[in-house]
N, C-alpha and C positions, 0 to 999 in steps of 0.2 A: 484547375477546372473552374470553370464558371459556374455559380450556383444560383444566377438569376435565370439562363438557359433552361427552357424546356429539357425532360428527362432525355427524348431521344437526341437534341443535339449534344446534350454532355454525354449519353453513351459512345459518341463517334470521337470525342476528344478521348477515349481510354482504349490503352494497348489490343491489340487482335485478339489475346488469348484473355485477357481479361473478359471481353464483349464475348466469345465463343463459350465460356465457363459460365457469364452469367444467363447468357439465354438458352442455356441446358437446365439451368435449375426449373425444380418444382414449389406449388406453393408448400408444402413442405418441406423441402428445403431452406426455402427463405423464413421459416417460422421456426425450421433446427436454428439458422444459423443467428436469429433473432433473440432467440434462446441462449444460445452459447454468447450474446456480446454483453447479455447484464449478467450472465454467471461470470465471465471474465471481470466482468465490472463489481460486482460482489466479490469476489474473489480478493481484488485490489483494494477495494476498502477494509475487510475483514483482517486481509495484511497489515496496511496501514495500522490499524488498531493496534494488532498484534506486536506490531516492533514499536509501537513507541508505551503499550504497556509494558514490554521487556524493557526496553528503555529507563520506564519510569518506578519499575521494582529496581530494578541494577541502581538507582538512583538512592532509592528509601534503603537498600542494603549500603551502600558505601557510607552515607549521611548517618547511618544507627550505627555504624564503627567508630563515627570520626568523632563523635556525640560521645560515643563511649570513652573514647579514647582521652575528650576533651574533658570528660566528669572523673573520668581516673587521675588525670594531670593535677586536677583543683582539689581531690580529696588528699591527694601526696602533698599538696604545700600544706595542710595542715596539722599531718601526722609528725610527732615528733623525730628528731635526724635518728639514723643507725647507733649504735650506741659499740 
């Protein structure tokens, strides 16, 4: 679609039923659907957040094992052998 075009020629460039659906809307509708694209869009950031804090706990859990694991290894070379 051309986005230098005047509004109503870029409406003729879009499908029949698209053009029929949007000039049925109210201005409440276009202020629902206005509504609904930053809660979408909020919605994807708050995600975003969410999986790369999962992420980055799953992260500081495997590192506090392997830490552990690695301070257990260094305390055994110094203990004396089985007897």
């Amino acid at each position: 679609m051309d986005e230098t075009a005047k509004p109503a020629e870029r409406m003729a460039e879009l499908p029949e039923e698209t053009r029929e659906f949007l000039a049925q809307l109210r201005e409440e509708d276009i202020a629902t659907l206005k509504d609904g694209v930053r809660l979408v869009n909020a919605i994807r950031t708050v995600g975003t957040f969410m999986k790369w804090l999962i992420v980055g706990f799953l992260g500081f859990v495997v590192g506090v094992v392997m830490l552990g694991e690695s301070v257990l290894k260094i305390i055994a070379w110094f203990r004396p052998p089985p007897v």
